[in-house]
NURO-321984 format. One record per residue (C-alpha): x, y, z. Coordinates in pm, 1 decimal. Example, Ala and Ser with C-alpha at 12.3 -4.5 7.8 and 13.67 -1.06 7.14 Angstrom:
<recs>
((1230.0; -450.0; 780.0))
((1367.0; -106.0; 714.0))
</recs>
This chain:
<recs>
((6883.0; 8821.1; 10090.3))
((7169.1; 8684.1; 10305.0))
((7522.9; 8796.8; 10158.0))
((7841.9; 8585.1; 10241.8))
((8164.9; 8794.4; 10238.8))
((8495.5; 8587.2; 10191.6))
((8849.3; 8651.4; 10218.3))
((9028.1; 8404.9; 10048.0))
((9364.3; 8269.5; 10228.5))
((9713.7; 8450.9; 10196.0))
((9945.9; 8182.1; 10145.5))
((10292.3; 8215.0; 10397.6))
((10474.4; 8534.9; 10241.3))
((10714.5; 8824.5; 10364.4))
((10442.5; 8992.9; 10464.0))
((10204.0; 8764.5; 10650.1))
((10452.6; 8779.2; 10964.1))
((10361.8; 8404.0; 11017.2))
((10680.7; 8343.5; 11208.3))
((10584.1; 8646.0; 11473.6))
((10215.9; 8614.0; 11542.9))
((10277.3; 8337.3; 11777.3))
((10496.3; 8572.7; 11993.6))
((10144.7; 8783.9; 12046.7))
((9926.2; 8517.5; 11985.3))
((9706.9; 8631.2; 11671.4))
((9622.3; 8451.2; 11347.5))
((9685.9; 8715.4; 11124.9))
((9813.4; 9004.8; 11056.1))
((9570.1; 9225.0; 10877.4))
((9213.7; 9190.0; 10859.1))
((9058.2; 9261.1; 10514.9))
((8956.4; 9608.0; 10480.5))
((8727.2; 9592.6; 10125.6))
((8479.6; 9341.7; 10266.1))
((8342.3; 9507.7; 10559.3))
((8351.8; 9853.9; 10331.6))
((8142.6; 9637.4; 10115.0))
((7893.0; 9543.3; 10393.2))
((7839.5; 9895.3; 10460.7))
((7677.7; 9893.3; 10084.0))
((7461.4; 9629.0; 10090.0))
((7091.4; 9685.5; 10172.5))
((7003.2; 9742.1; 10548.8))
((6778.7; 9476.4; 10551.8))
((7033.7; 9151.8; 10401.5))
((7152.6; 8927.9; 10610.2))
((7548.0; 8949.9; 10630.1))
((7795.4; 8732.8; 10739.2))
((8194.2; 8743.9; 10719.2))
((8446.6; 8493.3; 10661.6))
((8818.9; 8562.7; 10693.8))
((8980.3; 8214.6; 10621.2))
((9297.6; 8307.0; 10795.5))
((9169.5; 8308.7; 11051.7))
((8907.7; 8074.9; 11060.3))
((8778.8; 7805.6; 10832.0))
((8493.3; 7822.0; 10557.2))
((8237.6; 7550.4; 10624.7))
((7971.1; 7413.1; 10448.3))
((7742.8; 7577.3; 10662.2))
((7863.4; 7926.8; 10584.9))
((7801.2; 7804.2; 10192.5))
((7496.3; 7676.6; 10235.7))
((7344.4; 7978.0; 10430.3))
((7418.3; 8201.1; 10206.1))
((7259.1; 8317.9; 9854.2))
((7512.0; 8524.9; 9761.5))
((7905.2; 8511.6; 9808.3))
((8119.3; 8807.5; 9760.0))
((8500.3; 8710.9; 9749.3))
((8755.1; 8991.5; 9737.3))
((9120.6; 8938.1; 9683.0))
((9444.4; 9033.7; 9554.0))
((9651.2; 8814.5; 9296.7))
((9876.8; 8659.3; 9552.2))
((9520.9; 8491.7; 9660.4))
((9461.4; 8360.2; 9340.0))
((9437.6; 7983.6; 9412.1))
((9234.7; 7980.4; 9707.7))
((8998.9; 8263.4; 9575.3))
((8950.5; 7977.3; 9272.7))
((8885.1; 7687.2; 9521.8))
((8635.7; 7927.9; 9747.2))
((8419.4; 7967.8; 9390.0))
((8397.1; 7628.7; 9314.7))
((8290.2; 7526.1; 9629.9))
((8038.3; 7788.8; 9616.8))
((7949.8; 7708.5; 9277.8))
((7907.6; 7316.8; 9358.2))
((7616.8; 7398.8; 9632.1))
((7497.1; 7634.7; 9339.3))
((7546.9; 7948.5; 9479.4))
((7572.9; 8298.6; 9278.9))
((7951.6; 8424.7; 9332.6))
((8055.4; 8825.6; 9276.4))
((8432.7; 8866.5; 9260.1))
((8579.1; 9172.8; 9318.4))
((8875.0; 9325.1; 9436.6))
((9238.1; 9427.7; 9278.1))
((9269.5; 9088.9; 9100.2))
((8928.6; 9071.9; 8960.1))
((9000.1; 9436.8; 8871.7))
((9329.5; 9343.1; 8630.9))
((9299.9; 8933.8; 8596.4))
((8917.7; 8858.7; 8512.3))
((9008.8; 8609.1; 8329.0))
((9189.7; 8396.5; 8605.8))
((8879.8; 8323.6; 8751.8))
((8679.9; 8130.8; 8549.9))
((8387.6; 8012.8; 8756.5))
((8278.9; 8359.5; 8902.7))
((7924.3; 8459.0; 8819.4))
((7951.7; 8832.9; 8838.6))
((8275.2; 9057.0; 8856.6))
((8290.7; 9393.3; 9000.9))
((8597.2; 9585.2; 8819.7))
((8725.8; 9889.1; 9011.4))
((8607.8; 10087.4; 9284.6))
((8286.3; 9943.8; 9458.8))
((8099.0; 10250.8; 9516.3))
((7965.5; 10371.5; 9175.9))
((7932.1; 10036.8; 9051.5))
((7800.9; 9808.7; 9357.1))
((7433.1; 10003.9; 9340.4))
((7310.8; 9858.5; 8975.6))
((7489.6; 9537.1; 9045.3))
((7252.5; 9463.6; 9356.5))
((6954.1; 9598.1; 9215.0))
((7027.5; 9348.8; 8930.9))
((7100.3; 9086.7; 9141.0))
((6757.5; 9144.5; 9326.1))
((6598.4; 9112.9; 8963.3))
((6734.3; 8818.1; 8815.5))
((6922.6; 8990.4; 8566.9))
((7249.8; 9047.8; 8667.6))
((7529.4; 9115.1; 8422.9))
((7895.7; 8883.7; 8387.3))
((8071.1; 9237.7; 8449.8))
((8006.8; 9576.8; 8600.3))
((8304.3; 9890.2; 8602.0))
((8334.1; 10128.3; 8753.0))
((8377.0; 10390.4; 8470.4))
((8454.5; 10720.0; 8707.8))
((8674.8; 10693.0; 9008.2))
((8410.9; 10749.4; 9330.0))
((8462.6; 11088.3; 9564.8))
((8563.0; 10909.8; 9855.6))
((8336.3; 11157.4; 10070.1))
((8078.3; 10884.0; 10010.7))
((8231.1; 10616.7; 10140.3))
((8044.8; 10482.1; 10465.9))
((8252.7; 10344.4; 10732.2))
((8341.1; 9979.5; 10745.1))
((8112.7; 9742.7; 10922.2))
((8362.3; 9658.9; 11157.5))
((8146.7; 9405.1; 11424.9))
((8189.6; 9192.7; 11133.0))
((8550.1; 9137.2; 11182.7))
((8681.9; 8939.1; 11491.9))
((8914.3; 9214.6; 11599.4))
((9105.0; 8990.8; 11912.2))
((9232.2; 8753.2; 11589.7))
((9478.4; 8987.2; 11431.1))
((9784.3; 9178.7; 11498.6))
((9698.0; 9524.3; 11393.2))
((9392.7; 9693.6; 11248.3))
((9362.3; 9871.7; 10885.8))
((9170.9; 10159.1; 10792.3))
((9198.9; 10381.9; 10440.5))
((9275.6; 10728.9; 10403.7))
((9330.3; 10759.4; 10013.9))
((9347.8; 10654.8; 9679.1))
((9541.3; 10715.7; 9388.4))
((9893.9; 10796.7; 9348.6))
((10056.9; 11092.0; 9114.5))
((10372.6; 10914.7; 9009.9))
((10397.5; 10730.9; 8709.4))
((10612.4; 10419.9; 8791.0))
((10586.6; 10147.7; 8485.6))
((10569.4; 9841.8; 8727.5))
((10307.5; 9975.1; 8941.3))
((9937.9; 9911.5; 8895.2))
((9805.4; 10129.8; 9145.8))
((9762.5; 10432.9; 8864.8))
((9532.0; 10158.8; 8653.3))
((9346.4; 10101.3; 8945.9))
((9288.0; 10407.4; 9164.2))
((9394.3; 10652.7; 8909.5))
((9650.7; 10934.6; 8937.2))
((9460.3; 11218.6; 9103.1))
((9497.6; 11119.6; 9440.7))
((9132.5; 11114.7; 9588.9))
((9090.2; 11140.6; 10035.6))
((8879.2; 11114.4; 10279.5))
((8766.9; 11393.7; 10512.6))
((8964.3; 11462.7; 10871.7))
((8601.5; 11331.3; 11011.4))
((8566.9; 11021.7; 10841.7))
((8890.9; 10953.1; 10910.8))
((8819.4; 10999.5; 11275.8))
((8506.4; 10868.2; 11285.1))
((8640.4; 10530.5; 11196.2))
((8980.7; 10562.1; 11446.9))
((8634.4; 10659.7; 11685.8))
((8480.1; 10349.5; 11599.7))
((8773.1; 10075.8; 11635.9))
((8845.0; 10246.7; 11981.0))
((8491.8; 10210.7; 12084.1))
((8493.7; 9826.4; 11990.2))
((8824.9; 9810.1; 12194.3))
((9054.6; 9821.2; 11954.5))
((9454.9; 9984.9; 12118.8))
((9787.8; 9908.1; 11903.8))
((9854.5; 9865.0; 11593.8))
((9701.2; 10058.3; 11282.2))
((9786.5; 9999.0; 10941.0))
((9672.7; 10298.5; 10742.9))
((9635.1; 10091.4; 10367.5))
((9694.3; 10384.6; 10099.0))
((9965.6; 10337.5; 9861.7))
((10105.8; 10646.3; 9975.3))
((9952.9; 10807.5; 10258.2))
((10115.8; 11158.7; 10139.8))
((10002.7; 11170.4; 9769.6))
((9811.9; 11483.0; 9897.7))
((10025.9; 11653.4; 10128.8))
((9759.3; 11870.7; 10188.8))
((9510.1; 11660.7; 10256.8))
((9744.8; 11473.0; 10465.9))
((9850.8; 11721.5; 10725.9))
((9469.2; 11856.6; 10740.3))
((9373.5; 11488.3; 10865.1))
((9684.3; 11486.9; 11048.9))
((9680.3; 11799.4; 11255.0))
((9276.0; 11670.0; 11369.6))
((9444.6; 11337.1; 11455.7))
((9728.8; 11476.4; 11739.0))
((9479.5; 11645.8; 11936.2))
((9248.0; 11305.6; 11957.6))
((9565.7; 11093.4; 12020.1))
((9637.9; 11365.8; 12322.5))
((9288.6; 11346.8; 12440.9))
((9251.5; 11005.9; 12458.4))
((9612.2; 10877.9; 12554.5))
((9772.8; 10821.6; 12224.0))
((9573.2; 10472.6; 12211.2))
((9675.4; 10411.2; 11872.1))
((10061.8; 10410.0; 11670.8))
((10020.9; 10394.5; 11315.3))
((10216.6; 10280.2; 10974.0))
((10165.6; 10355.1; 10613.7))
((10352.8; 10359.3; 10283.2))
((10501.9; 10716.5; 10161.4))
((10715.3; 10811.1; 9892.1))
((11040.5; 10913.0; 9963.8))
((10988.7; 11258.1; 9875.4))
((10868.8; 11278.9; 10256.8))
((11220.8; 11328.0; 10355.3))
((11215.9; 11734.7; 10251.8))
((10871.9; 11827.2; 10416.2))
((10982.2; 11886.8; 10749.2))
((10628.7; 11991.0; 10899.3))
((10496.7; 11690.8; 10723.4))
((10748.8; 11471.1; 10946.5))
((10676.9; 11627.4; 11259.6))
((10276.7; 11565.9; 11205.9))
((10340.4; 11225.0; 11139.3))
((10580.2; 11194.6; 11417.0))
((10305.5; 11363.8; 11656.0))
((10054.4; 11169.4; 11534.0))
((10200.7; 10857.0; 11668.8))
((10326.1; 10717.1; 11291.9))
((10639.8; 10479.4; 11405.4))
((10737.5; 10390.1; 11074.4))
((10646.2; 10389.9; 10704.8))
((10747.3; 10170.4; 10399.6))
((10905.1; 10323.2; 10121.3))
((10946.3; 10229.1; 9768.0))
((11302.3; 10298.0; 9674.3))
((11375.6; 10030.3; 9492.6))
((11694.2; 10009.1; 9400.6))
((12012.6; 10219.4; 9370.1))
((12064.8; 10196.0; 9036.5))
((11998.2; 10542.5; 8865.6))
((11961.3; 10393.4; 8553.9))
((11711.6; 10150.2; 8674.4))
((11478.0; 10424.5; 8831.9))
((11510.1; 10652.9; 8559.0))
((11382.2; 10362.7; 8269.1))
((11094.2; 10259.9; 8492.2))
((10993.9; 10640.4; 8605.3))
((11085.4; 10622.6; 8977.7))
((11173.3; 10982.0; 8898.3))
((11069.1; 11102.6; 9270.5))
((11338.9; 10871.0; 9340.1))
((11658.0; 11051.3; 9154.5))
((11581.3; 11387.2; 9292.2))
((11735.6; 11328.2; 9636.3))
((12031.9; 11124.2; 9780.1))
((11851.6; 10800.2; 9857.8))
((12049.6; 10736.2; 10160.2))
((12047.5; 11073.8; 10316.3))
((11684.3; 11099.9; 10298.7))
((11597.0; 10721.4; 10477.0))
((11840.6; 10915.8; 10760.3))
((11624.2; 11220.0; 10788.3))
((11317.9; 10994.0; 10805.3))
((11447.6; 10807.9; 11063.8))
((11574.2; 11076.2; 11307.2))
((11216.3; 11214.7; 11286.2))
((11087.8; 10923.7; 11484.3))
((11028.1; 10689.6; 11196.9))
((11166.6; 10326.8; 11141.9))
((11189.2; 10274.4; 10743.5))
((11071.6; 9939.2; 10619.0))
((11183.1; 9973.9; 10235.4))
((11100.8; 9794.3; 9886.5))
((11379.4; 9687.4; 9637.4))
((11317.6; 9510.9; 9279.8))
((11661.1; 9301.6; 9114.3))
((11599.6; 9245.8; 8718.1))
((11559.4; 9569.5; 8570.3))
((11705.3; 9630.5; 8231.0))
((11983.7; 9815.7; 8325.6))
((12084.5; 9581.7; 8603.8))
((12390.9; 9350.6; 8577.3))
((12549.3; 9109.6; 8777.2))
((12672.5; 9384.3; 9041.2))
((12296.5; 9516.3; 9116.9))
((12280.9; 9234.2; 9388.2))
((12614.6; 9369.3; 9578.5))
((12521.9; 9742.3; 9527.7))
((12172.9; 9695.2; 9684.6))
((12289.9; 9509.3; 9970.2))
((12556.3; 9738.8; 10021.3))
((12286.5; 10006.1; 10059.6))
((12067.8; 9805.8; 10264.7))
((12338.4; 9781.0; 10501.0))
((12466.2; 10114.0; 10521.0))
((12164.8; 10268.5; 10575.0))
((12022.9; 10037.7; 10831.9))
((11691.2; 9942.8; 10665.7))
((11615.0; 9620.0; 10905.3))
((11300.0; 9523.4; 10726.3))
((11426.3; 9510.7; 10330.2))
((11117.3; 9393.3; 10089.8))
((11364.8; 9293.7; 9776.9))
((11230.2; 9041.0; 9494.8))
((11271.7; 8980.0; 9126.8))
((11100.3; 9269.7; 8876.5))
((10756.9; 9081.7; 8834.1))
((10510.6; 9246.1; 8568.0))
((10146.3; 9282.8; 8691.1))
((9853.1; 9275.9; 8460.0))
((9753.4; 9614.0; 8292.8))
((10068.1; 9787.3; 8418.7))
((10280.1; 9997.5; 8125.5))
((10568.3; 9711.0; 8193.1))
((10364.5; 9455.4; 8145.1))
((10262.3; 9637.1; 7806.3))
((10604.9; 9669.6; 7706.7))
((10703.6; 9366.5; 7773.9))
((10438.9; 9151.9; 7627.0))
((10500.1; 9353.7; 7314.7))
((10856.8; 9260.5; 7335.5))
((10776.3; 8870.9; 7393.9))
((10873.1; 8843.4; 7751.4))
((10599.5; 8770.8; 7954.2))
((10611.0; 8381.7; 8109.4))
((10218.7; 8330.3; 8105.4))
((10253.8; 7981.9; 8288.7))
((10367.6; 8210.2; 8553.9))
((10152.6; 8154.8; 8896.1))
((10271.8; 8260.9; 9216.1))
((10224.4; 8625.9; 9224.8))
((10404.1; 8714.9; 9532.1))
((10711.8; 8935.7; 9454.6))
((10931.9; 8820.3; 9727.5))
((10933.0; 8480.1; 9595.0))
((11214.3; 8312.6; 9375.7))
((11014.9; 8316.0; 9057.5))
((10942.1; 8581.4; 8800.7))
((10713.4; 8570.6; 8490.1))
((10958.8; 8852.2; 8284.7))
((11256.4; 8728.9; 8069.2))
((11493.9; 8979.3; 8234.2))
((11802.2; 9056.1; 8017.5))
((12050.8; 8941.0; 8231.4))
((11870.4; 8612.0; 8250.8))
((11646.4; 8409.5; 8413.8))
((11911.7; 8203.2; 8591.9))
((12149.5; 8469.2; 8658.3))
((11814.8; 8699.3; 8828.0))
((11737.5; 8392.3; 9073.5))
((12061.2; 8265.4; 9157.8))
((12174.1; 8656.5; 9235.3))
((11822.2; 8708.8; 9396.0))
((11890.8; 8375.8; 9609.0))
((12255.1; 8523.2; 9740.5))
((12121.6; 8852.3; 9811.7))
((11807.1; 8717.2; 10043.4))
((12068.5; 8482.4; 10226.0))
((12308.5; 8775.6; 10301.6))
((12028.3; 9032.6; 10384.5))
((11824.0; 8787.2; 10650.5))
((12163.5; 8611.9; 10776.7))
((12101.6; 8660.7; 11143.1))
((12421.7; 8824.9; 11144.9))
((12327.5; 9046.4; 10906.1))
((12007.7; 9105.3; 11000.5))
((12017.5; 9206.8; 11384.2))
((12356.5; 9408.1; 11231.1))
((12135.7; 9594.0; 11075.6))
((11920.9; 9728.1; 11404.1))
((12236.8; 9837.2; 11572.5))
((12323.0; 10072.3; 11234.4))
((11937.0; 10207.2; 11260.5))
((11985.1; 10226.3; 11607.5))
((12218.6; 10495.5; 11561.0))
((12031.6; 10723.3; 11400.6))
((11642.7; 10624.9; 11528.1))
((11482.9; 10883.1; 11751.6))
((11163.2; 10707.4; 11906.1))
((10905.7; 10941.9; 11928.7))
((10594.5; 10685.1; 11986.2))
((10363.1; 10755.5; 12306.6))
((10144.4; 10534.0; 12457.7))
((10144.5; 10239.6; 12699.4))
((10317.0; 9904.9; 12720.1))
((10011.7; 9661.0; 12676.6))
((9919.0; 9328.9; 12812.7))
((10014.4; 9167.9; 12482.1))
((10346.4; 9400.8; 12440.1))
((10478.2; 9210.3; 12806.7))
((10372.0; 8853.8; 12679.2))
((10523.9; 8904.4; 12364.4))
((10859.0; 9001.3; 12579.2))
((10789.5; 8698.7; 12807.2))
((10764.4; 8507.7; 12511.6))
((11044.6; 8611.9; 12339.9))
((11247.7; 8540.4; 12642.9))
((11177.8; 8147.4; 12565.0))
((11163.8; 8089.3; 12240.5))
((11392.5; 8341.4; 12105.7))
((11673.6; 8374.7; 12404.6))
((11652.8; 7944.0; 12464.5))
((11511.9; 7803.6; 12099.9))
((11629.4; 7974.2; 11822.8))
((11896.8; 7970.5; 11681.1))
((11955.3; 8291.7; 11738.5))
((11975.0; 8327.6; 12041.7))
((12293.1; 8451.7; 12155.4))
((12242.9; 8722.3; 11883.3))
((11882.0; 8792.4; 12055.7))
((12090.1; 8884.6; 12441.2))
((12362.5; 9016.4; 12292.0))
((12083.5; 9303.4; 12128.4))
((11921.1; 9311.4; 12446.4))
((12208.5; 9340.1; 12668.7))
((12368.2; 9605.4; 12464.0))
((12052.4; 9791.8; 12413.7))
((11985.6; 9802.2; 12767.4))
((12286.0; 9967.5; 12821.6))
((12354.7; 10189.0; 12558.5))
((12035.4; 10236.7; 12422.4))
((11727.0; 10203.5; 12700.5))
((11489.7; 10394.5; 12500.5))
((11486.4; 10171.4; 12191.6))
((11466.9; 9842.2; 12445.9))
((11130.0; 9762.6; 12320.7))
((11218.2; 9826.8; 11960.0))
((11546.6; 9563.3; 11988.5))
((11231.1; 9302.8; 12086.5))
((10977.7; 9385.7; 11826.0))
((11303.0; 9378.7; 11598.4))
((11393.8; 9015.9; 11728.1))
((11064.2; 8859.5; 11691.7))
((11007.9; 8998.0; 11348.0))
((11314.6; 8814.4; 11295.2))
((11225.2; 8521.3; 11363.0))
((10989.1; 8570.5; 11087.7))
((11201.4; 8739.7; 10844.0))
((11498.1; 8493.2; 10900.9))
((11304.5; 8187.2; 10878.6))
((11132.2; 8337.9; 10582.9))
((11463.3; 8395.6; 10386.1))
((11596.0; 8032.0; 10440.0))
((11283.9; 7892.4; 10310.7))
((11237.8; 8077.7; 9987.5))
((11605.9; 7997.0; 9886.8))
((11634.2; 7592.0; 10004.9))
</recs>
């Protein structure tokens, strides 16, 4: 059987960095990680083949090849995982969706054959065999969460590593906090389930044996949900970073209860982790009290992103405007905390209500759900709640807030106030592709944008004052270009 793996296209969000991967000349930022885990599954003897349409189109050729297609994607893929069915469909192929948004929106995709709900590797076995008979099912879920001891490693010559910006690998799943807006707990359940320290290496082996050196986006929804776990894997991971040159700095997404394990920062810190993305979003107590953030309220907010950052750690953060409790002075109170605590990179969108989440529950019950709502993306000037402030009152406050946030001003303000308190800790070598992304920041950013006198004022300054964090100010200025450009085109 030959099996055709898709990933549908991402369309431009915060988080695509479609403004910076010029600077190092990629396509994209992330490669899928689900797919080539799925390859891993299929029978040794079917024919595979991988298609990543950011980076590279999907041609009737690939369609026609194929007798199966297996798309995987996440709601903010919606439309294009719709228009990848139907053209599979119209050359009559058989189409398994799986994948968060088949997982919690089924019914948005009409046209799929076969849907895969949940975790792949209970499930994927009866779906193939199945498949092989004729008889395949509409739906198969997975009805116990899988130990992910079993979960081979990701066929990664399937992916055209030179094409993106960082690589991704998974550590865990799960998450033990109970945050209403959150799907990840109807997904991957609350007992957080990990991988063992040599899986874990055994894939960083295999990326570094396919050439892989840079950038490494470990995907779990929080990397420490099992602190235990987490400093086992960790304490495995120094001494192959020391043996083999620290080839690899990694990122992840923690909780902000990170800030009072000390030993827990340090491993991280040794390990090469530069920074993390935390959820705190927002400083209303209020707010994070309704929707169950209560990790959040039992440590000064502030205080805490300033231990993680002295410990080697930049902190990329996520805010949400429109909770209940909000009023009109949410907007000024969150920038003002955005500002003073020097959190360059600042996620911050409307509340949005994902499928199958306990606000999304609520809500509905409550008749404020917009179902005409189809964007998905969270950073985008759209929501499909009726917020109790207002609709109009959300947007236009959301609209001020991303202006003043990802003002150049404002933004490259905000690297001098991290700058302050940032204690790089990250090892390794300056690559090929770090000195052409300087080279061409030199151009485009220092001559072209419009920033420019902000870009060699940071550099000059930096230089002098702070020589150690010179290569951060440029990483910091390119993502800005992104960031910046970004902001002013969500809120024409």
């Amino acid at each position: 059987m030959k099996a055709l793996l898709v990933y549908p296209k991402c369309p431009p969000s915060f988080w695509e960095y479609e403004g910076a991967l010029p600077f190092v000349g990629k396509e994209a930022a992330f490669p899928p990680l689900g797919l080539p885990t799925i390859a891993s599954m299929l029978p040794k003897e079917w024919e595979i083949e991988l298609v990543d349409i950011n980076i590279e189109p999907l041609t009737e050729e690939h369609i026609k090849w194929a007798d199966v297609v297996f798309v995987s994607a996440m709601l903010i893929q919606l439309q294009s995982a719709n228009e990848v069915i139907k053209r599979c469909k119209d050359f009559g192929k058989t189409v398994v969706g799986g994948g968060p948004a088949f997982t919690t929106a089924r019914e948005k995709f009409p046209g799929v054959d076969h849907v895969l709900r949940g975790e792949a590797e209970n499930v994927l076995p009866s779906l193939l065999s199945d498949l092989e008979a004729g008889n395949a099912l509409p739906s198969y879920t997975c009805q116990k969460f899988p130990d992910l001891c079993e979960t081979p490693l990701p066929a990664w010559h399937l992916i055209k590593m030179d094409k993106y910006a960082t690589m991704s690998i998974q550590f865990s799943r799960g998450c033990p906090f109970k945050c209403e807006f959150c799907d990840i707990r109807k997904i991957f359940g609350e007992k957080v389930r990990t991988k063992t320290p040599t899986q874990m290496m055994a894939e960083l082996q295999a990326i570094y044996e396919l050439g892989w050196r840079g950038s490494v986006f470990i995907v779990d929804d929080n990397f420490i949900g099992n602190k235990m776990a987490a400093k086992k894997f960790l304490r495995v991971l120094i001494a192959w970073q020391k043996q083999h040159g620290h080839p690899f700095k990694f990122f992840s997404q923690v909780s902000i209860n990170i800030a009072e394990d000390e030993e827990l920062m340090r491993l991280m810190s040794e390990s090469n982790f530069h920074q993390v993305f935390v959820g705190i979003e927002t400083p209303n107590l209020k707010a994070l009290q309704d929707c169950g953030k209560y990790q959040n309220l039992k440590r000064n907010l502030a205080d805490s992103v300033e231990i993680i950052q002295r410990h080697g750690m930049k902190v990329m953060a996520g805010f949400i405007v429109g909770f209940d409790s909000d009023t009109l002075a949410a907007f000024k109170a969150m920038a003002d905390f955005i500002e003073l605590t020097g959190i360059v990179v600042a996620m911050v969108g409307p509340l949005i209500a994902l499928p199958e989440t306990d606000l999304y529950m609520r809500l509905d019950g409550e008749g404020r759900i917009d179902n005409g709502y189809k964007k998905w993306d969270n950073t985008f000037n759209d929501t499909n709640i009726v917020p109790k402030m207002g609709k109009e009152n959300l947007l236009k406050g959301y609209k001020l807030l991303i202006e003043e946030l990802y003002s150049p001003k404002n933004y490259y303000g905000r690297i001098y106030t991290e700058f302050q308190v940032y204690h790089r800790t990250v090892k390794g070598k300056i690559s090929g592709r770090d000195i052409k992304a300087f080279l061409g920041s030199l151009w485009k950013i220092g001559f072209l944008s419009k920033q420019r006198w902000l870009y060699w004022k940071l550099l000059v300054k930096t230089a002098l004052f702070k020589p150690g964090l010179f290569s951060e100010a440029v990483v910091h200025a390119i993502f800005g270009e992104h960031f910046i450009g970004f902001a002013e085109r969500i809120t024409k």
